[in-house]
VMD Tcl script that builds the backbone (N, CA, C; Angstrom):
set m [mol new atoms 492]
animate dup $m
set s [atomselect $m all]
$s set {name element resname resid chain x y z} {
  {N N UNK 1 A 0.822 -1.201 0.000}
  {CA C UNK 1 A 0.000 0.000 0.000}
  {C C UNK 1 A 0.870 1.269 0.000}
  {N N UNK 2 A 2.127 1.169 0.881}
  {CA C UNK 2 A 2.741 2.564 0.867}
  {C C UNK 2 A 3.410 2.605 -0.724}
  {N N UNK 3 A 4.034 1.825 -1.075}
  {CA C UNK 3 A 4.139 1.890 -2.373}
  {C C UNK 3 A 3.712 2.289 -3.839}
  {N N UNK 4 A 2.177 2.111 -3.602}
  {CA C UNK 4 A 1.168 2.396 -4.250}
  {C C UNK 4 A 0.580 4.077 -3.996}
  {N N UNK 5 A 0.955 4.369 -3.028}
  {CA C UNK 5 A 0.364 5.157 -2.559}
  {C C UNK 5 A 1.877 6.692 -2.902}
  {N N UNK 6 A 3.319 6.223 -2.636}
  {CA C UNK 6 A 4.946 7.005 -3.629}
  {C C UNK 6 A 4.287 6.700 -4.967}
  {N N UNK 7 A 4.138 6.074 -5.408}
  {CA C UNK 7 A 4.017 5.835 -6.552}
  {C C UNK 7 A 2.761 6.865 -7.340}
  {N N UNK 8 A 1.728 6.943 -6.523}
  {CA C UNK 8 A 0.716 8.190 -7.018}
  {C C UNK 8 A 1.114 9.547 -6.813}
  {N N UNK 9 A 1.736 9.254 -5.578}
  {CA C UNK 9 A 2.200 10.997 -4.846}
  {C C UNK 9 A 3.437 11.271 -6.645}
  {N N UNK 10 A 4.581 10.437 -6.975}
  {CA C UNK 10 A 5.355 11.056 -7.488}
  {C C UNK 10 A 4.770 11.097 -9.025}
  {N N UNK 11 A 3.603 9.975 -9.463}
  {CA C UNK 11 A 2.767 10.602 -10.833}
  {C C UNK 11 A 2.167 11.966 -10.939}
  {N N UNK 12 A 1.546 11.914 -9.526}
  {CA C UNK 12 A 0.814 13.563 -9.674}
  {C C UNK 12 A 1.750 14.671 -9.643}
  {N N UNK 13 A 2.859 14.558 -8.989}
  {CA C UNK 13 A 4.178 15.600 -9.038}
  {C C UNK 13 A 4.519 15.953 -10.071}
  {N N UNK 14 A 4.121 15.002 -11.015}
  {CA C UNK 14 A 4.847 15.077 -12.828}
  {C C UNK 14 A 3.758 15.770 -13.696}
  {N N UNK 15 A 2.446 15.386 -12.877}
  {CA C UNK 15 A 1.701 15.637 -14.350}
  {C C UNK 15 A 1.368 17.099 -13.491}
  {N N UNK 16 A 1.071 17.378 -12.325}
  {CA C UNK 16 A 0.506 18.626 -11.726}
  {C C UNK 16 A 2.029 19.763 -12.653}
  {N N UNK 17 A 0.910 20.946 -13.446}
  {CA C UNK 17 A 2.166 21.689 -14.182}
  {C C UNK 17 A 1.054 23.181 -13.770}
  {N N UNK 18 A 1.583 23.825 -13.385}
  {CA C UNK 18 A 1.529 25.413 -13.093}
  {C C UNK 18 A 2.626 26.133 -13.932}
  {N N UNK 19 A 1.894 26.003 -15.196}
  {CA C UNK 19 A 2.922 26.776 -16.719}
  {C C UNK 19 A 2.736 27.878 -15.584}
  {N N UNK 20 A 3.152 29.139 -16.728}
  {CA C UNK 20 A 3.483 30.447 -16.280}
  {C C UNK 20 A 2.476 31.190 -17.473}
  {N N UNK 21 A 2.700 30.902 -19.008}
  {CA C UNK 21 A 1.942 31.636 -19.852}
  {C C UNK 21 A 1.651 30.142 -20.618}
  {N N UNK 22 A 0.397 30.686 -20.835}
  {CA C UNK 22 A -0.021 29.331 -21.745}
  {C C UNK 22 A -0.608 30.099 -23.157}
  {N N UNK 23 A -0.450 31.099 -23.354}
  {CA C UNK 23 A -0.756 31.272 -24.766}
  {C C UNK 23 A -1.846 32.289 -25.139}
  {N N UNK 24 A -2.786 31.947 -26.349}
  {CA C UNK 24 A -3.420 32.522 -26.538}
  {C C UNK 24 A -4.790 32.852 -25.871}
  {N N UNK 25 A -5.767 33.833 -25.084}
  {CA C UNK 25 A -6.365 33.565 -23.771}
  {C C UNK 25 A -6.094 33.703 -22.712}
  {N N UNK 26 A -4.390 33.510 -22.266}
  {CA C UNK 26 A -4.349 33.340 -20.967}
  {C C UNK 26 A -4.346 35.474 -20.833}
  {N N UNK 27 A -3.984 34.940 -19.186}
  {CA C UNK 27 A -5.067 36.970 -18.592}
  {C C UNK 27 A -3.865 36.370 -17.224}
  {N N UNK 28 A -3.249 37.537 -17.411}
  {CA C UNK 28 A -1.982 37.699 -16.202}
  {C C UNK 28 A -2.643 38.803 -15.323}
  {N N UNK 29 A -2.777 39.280 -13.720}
  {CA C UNK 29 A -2.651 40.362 -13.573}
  {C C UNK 29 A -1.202 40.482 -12.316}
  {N N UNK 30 A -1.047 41.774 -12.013}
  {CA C UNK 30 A 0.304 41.772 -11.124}
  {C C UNK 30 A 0.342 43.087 -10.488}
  {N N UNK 31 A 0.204 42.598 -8.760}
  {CA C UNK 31 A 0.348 44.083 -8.031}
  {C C UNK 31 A 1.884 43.707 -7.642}
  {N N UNK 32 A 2.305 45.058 -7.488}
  {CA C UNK 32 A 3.552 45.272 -7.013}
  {C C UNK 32 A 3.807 46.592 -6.131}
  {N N UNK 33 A 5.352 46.665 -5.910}
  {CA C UNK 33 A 6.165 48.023 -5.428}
  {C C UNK 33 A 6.284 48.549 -6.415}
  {N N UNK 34 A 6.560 49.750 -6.894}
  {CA C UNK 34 A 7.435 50.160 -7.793}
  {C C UNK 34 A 8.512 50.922 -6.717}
  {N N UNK 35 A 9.664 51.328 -7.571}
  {CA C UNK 35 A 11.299 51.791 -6.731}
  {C C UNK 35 A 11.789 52.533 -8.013}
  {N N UNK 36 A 12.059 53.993 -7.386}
  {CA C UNK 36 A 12.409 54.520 -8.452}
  {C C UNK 36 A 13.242 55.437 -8.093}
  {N N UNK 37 A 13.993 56.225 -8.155}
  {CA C UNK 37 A 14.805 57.355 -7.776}
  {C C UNK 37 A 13.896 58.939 -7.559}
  {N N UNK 38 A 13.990 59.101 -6.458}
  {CA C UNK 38 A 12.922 59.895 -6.050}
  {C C UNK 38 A 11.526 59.420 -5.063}
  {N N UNK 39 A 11.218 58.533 -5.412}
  {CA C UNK 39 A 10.202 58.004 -4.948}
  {C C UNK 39 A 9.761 56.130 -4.955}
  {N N UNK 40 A 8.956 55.757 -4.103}
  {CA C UNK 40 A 8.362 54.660 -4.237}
  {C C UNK 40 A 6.718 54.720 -4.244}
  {N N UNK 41 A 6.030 53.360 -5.020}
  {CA C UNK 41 A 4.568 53.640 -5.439}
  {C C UNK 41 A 4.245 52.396 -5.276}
  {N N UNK 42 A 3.131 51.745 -5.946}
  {CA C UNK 42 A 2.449 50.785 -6.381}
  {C C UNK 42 A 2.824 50.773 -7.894}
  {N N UNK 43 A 2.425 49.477 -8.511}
  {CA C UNK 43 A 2.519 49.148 -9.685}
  {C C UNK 43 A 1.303 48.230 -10.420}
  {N N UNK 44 A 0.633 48.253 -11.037}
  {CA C UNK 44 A -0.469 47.514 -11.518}
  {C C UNK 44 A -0.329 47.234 -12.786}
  {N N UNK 45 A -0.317 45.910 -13.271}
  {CA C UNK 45 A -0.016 45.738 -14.565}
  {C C UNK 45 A -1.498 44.138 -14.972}
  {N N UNK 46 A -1.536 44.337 -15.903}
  {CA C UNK 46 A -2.482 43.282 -17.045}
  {C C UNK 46 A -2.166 42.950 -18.185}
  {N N UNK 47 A -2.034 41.585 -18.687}
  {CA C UNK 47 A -1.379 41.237 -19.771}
  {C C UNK 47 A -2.458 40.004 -20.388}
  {N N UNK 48 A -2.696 40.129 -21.689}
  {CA C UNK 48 A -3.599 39.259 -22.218}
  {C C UNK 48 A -3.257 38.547 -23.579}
  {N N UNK 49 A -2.939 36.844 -23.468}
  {CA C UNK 49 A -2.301 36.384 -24.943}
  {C C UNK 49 A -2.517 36.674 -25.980}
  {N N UNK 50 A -1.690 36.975 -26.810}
  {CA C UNK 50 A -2.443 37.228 -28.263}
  {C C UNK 50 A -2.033 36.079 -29.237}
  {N N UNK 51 A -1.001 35.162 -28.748}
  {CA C UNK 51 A -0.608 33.964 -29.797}
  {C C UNK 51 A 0.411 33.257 -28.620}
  {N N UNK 52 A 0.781 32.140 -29.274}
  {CA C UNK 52 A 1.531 31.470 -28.355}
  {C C UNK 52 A 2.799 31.949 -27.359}
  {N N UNK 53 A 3.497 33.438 -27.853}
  {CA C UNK 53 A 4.668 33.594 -27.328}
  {C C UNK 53 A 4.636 34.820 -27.041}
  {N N UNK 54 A 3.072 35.751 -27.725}
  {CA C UNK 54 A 3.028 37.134 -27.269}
  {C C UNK 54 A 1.696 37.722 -26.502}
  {N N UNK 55 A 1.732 38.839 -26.041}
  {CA C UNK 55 A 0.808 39.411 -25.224}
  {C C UNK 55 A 0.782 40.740 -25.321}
  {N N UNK 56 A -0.264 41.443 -24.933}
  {CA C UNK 56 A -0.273 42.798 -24.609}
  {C C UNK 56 A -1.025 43.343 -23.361}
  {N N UNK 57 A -0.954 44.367 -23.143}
  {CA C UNK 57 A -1.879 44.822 -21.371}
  {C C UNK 57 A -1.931 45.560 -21.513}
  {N N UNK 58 A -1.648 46.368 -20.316}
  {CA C UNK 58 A -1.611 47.568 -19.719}
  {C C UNK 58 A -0.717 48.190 -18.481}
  {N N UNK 59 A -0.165 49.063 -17.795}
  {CA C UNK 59 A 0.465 49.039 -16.715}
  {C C UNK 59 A -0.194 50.423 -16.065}
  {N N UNK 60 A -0.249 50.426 -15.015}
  {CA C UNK 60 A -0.667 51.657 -14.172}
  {C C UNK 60 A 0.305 51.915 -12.970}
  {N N UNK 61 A 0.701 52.646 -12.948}
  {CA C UNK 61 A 1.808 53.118 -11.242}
  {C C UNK 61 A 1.370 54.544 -10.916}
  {N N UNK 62 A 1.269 54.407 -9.325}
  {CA C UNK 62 A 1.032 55.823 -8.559}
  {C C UNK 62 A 2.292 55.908 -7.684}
  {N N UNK 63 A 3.005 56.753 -7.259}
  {CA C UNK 63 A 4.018 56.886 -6.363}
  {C C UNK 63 A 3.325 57.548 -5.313}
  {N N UNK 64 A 3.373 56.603 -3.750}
  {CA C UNK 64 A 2.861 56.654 -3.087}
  {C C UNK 64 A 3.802 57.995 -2.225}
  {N N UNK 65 A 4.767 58.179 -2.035}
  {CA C UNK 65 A 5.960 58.154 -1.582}
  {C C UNK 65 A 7.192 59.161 -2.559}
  {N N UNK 66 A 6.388 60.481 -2.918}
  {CA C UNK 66 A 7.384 61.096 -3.902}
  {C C UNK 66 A 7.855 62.264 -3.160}
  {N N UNK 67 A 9.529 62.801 -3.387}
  {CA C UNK 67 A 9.766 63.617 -2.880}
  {C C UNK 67 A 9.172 64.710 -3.270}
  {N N UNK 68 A 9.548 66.068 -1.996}
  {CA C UNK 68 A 9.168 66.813 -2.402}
  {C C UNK 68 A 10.489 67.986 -3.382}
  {N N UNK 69 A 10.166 68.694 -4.040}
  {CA C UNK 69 A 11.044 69.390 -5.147}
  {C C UNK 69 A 10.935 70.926 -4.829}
  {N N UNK 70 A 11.959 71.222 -4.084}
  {CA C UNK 70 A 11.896 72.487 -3.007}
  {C C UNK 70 A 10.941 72.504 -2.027}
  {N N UNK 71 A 9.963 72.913 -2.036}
  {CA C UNK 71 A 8.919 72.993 -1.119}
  {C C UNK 71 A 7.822 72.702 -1.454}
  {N N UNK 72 A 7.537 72.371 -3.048}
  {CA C UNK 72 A 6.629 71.779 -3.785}
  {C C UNK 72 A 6.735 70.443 -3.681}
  {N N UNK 73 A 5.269 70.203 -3.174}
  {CA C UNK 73 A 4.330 68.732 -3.547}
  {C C UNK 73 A 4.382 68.163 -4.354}
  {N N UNK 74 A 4.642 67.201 -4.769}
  {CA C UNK 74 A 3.835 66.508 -6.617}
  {C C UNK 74 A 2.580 66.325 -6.548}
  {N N UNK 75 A 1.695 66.669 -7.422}
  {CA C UNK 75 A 0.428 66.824 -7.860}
  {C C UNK 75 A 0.160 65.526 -8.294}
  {N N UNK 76 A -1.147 65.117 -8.104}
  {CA C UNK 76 A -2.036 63.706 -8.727}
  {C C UNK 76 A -0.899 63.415 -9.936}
  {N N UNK 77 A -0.873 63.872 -11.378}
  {CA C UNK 77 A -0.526 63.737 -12.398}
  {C C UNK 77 A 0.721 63.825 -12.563}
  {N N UNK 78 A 1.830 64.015 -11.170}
  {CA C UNK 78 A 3.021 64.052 -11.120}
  {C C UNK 78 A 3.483 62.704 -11.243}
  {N N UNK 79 A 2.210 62.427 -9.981}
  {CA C UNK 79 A 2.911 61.016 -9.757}
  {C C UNK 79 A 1.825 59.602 -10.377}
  {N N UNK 80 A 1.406 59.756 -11.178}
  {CA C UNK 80 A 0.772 58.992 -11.692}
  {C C UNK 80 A 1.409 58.601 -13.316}
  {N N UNK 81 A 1.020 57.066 -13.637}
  {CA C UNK 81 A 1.631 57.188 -15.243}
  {C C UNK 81 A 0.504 56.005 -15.641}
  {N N UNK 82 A 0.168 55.784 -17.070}
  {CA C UNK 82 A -0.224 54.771 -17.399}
  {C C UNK 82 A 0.415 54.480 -18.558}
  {N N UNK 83 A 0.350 52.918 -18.669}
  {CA C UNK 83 A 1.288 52.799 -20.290}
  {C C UNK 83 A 0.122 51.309 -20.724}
  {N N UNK 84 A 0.604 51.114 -22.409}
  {CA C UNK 84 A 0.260 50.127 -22.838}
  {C C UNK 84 A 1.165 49.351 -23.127}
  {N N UNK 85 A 1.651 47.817 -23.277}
  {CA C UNK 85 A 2.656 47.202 -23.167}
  {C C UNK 85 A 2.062 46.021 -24.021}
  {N N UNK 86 A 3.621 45.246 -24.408}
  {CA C UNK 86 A 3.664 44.316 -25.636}
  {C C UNK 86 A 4.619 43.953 -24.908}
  {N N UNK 87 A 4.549 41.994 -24.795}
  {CA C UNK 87 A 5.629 41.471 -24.209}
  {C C UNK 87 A 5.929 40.566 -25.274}
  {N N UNK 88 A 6.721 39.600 -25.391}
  {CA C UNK 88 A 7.676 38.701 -25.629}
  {C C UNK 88 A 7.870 37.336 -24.848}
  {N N UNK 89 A 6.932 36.760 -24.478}
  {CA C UNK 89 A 6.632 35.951 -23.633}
  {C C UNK 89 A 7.705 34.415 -24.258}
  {N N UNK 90 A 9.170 34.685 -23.505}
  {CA C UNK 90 A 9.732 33.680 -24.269}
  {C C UNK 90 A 10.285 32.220 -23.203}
  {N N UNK 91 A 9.564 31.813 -22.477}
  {CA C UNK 91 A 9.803 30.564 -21.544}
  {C C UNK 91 A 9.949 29.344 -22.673}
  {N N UNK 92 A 8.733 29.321 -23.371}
  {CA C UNK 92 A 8.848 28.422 -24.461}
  {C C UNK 92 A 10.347 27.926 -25.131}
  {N N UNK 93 A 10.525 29.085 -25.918}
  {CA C UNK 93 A 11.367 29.439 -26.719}
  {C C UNK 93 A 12.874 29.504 -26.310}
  {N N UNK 94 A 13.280 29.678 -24.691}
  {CA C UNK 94 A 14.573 29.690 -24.788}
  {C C UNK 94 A 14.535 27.940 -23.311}
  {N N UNK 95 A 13.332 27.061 -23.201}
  {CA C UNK 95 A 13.046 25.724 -22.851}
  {C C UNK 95 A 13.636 25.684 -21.255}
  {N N UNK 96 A 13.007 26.885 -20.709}
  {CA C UNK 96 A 13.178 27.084 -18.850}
  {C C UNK 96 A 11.963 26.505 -18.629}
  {N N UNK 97 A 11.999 25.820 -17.427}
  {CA C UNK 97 A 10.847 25.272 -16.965}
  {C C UNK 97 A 9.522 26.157 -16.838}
  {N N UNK 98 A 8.236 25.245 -16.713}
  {CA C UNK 98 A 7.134 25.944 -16.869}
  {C C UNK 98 A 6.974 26.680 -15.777}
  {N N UNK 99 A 7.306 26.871 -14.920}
  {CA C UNK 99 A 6.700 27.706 -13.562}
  {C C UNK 99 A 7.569 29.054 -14.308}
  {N N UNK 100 A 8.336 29.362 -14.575}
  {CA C UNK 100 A 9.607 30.316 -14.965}
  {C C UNK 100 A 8.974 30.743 -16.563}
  {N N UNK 101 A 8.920 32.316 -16.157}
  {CA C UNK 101 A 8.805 33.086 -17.793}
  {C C UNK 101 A 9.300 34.340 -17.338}
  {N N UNK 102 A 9.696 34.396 -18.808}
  {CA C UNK 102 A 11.165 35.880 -19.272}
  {C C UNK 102 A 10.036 36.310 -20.250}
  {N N UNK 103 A 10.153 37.346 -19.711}
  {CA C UNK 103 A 9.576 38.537 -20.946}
  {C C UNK 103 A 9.584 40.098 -21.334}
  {N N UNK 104 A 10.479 40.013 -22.156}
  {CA C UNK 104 A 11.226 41.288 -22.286}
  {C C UNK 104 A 9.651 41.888 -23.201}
  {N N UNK 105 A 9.783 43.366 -23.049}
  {CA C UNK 105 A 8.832 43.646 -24.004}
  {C C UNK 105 A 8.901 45.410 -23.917}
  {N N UNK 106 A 7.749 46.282 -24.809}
  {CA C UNK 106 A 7.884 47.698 -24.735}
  {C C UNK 106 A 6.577 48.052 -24.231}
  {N N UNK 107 A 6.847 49.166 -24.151}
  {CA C UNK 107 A 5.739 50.147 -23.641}
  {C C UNK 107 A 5.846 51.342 -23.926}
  {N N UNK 108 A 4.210 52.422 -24.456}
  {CA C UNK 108 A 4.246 53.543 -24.629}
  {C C UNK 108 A 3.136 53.895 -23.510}
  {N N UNK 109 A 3.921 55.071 -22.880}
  {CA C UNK 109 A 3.182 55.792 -22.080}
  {C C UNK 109 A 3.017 57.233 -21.976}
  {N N UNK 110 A 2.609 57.430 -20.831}
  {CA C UNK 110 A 1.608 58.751 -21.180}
  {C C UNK 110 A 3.119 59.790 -20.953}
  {N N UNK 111 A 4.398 59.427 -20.353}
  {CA C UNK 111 A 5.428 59.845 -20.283}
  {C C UNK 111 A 6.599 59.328 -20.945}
  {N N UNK 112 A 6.877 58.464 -21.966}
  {CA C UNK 112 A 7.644 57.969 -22.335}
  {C C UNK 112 A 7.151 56.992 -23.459}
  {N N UNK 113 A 8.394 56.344 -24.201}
  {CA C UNK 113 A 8.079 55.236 -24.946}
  {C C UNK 113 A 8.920 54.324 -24.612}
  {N N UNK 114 A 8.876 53.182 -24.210}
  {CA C UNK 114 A 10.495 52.638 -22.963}
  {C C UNK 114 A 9.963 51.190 -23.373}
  {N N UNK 115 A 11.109 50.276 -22.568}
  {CA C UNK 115 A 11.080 48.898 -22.736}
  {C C UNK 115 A 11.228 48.233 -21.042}
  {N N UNK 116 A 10.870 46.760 -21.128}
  {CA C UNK 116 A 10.753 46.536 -20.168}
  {C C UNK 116 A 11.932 44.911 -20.020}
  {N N UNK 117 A 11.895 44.451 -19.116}
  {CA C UNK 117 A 11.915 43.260 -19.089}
  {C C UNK 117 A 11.684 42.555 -17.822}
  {N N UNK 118 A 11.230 41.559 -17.448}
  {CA C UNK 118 A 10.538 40.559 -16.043}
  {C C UNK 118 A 10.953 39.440 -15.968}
  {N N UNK 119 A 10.447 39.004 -15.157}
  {CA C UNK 119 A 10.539 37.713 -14.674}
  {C C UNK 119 A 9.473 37.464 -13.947}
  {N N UNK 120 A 8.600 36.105 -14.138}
  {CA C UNK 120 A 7.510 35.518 -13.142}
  {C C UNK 120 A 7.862 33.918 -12.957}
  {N N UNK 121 A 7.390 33.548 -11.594}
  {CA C UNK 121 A 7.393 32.589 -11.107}
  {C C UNK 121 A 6.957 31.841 -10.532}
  {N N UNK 122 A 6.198 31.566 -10.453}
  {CA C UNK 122 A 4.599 31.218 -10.163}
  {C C UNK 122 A 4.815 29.495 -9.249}
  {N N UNK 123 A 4.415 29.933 -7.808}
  {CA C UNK 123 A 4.800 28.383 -7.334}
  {C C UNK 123 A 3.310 27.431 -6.988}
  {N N UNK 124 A 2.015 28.269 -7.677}
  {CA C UNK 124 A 0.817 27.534 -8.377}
  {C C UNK 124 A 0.326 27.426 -9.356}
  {N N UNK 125 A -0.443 27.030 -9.427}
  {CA C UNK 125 A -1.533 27.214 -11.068}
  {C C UNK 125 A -1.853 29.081 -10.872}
  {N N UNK 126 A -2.358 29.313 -9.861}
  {CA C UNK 126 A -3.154 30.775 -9.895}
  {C C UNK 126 A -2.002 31.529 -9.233}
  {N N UNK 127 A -0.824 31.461 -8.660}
  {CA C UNK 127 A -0.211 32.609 -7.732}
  {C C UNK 127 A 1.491 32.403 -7.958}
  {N N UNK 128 A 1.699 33.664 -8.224}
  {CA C UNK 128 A 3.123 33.665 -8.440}
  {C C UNK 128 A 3.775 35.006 -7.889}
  {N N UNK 129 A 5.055 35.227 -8.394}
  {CA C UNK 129 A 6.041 36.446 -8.362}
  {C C UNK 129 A 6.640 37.435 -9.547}
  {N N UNK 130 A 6.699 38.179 -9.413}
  {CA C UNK 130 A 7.232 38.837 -10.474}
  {C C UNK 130 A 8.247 40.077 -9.865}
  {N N UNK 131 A 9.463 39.969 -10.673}
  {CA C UNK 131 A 10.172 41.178 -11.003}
  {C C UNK 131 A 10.519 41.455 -12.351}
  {N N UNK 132 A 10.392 43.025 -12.020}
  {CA C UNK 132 A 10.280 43.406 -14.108}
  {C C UNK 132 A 10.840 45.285 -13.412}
  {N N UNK 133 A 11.886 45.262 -14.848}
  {CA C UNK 133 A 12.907 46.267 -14.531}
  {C C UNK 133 A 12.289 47.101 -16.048}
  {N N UNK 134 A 12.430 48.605 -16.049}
  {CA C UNK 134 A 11.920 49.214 -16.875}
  {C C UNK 134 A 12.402 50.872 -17.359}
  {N N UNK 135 A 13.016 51.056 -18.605}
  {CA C UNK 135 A 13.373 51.917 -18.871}
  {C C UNK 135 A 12.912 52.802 -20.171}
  {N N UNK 136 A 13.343 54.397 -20.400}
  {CA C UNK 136 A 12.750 54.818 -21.342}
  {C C UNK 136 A 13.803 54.863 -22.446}
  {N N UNK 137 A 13.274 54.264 -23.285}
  {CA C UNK 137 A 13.984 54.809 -25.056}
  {C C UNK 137 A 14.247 55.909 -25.305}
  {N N UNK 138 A 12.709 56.824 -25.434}
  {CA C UNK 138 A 12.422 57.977 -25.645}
  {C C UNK 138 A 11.114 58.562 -24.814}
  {N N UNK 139 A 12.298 60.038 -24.032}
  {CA C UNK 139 A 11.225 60.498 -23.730}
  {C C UNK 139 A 10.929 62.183 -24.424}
  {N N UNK 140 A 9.429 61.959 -24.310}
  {CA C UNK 140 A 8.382 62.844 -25.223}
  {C C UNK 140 A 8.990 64.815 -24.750}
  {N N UNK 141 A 9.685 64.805 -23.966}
  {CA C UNK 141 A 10.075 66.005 -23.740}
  {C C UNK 141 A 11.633 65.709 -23.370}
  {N N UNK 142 A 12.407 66.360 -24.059}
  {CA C UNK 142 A 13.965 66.262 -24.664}
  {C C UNK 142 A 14.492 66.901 -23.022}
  {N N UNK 143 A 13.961 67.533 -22.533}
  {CA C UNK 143 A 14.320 68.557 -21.620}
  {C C UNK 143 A 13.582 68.606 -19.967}
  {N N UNK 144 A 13.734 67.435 -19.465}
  {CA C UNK 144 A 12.846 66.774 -18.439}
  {C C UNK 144 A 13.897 67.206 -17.057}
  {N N UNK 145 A 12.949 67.850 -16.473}
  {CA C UNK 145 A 13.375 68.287 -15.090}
  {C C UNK 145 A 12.103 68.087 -14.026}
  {N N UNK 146 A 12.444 68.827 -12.595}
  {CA C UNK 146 A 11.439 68.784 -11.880}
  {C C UNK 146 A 10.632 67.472 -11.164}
  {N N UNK 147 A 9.489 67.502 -11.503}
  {CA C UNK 147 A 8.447 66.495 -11.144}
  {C C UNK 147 A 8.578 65.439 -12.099}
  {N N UNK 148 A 8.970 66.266 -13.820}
  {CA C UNK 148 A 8.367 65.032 -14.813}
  {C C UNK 148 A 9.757 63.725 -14.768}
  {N N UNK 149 A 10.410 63.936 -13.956}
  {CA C UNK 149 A 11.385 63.010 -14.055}
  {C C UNK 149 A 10.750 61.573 -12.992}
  {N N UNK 150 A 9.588 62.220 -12.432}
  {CA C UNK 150 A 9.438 60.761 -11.606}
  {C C UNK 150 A 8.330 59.812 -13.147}
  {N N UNK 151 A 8.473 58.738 -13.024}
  {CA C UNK 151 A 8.180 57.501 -14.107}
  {C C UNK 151 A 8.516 58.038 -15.345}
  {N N UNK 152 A 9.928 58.384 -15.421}
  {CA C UNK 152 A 10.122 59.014 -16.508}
  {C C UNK 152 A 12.165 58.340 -16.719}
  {N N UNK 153 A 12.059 57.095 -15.892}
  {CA C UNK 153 A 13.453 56.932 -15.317}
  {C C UNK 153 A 13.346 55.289 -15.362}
  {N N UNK 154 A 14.692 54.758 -15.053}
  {CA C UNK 154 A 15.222 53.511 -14.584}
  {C C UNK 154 A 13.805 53.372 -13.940}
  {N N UNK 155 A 12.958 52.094 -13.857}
  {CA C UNK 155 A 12.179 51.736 -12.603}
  {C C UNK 155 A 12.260 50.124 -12.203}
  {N N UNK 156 A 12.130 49.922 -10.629}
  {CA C UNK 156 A 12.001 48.410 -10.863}
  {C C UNK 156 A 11.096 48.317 -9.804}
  {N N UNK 157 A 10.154 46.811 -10.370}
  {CA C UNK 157 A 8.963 46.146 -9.969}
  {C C UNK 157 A 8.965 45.068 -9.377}
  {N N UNK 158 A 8.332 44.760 -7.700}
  {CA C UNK 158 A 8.382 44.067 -7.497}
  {C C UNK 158 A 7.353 42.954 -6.897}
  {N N UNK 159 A 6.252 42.430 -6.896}
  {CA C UNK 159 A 5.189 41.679 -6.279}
  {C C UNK 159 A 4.896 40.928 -6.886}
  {N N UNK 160 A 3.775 40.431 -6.229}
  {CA C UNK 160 A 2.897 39.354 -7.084}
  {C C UNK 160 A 2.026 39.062 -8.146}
  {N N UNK 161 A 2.095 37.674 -9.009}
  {CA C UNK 161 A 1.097 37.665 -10.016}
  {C C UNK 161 A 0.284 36.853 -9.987}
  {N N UNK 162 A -0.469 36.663 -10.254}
  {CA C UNK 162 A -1.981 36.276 -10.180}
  {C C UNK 162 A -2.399 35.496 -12.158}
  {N N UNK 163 A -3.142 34.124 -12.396}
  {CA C UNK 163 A -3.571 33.723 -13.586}
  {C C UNK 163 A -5.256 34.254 -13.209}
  {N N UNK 164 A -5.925 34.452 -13.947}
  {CA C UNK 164 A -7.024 34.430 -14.406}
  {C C UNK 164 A -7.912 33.841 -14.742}
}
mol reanalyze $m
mol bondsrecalc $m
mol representation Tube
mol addrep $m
């Protein structure tokens, strides 16, 4: 009986698989920190398959936590950003195990046009981790001082992700 009984425990070990992206359909979401120079926030991001290896979403960050710039406050819209994002969902493709996905990808936002890249790790079917580091290509004003420099910089992300 105990035999029978290793013997089921280590079948279900094999077949139980908590991929990370499964493709076309699948619906990521992911709260986090954000960490940025100047300040720290929240991070909210959504990502939805569009074919086996790609996706697109959305990202939202508020900086909870922004300095102040002389004696001035940052305003709602200082510290707020939203972007739309295109990943690269390549776990498949470079044959890391299924819990484990890399996905480099871009984003245009309401401050920038920048790129990203992550990591998730998911130690269920529904609940995982993510870190994802994020920078700008180009930003929309050549001449960025002040306030507009917060999500306008190096940023990195850190919490949890969630399947759908």
């Amino acid at each position: 009986m105990k035999k029978i009984i290793l013997l089921l425990a280590v079948f279900s070990a094999t077949v139980i698989n908590a991929q990370v992206y499964k493709g076309k359909g699948d619906i990521k979401f992911q709260v986090g920190a954000n960490i940025q120079n100047g300040g720290t926030g929240i991070n909210v991001t959504t990502d939805f398959g569009i074919g086996e290896n790609m996706s697109y979403g959305f990202s939202a960050t508020y900086l909870l936590s922004a300095e102040k710039i002389g004696d001035v406050k940052p305003k709602f819209e200082d510290r707020a950003d939203l972007k739309a994002r295109f990943n690269a969902n390549l776990a498949d493709v470079l044959g890391v195990e299924d819990k484990l996905d890399i996905y480099p990808g871009l984003d245009l936002g309401l401050r920038n046009f920048g790129a990203h890249i992550g990591v998730r790790y998911f130690f269920t079917d529904g609940f995982g981790v993510y870190s994802e580091a994020g920078f700008p290509i180009a930003q929309y004003d050549s001449d960025v001082h002040g306030f507009e420099h917060y999500n306008n910089q190096f940023t990195v992300n850190v919490g949890a992700s969630f399947n759908l």
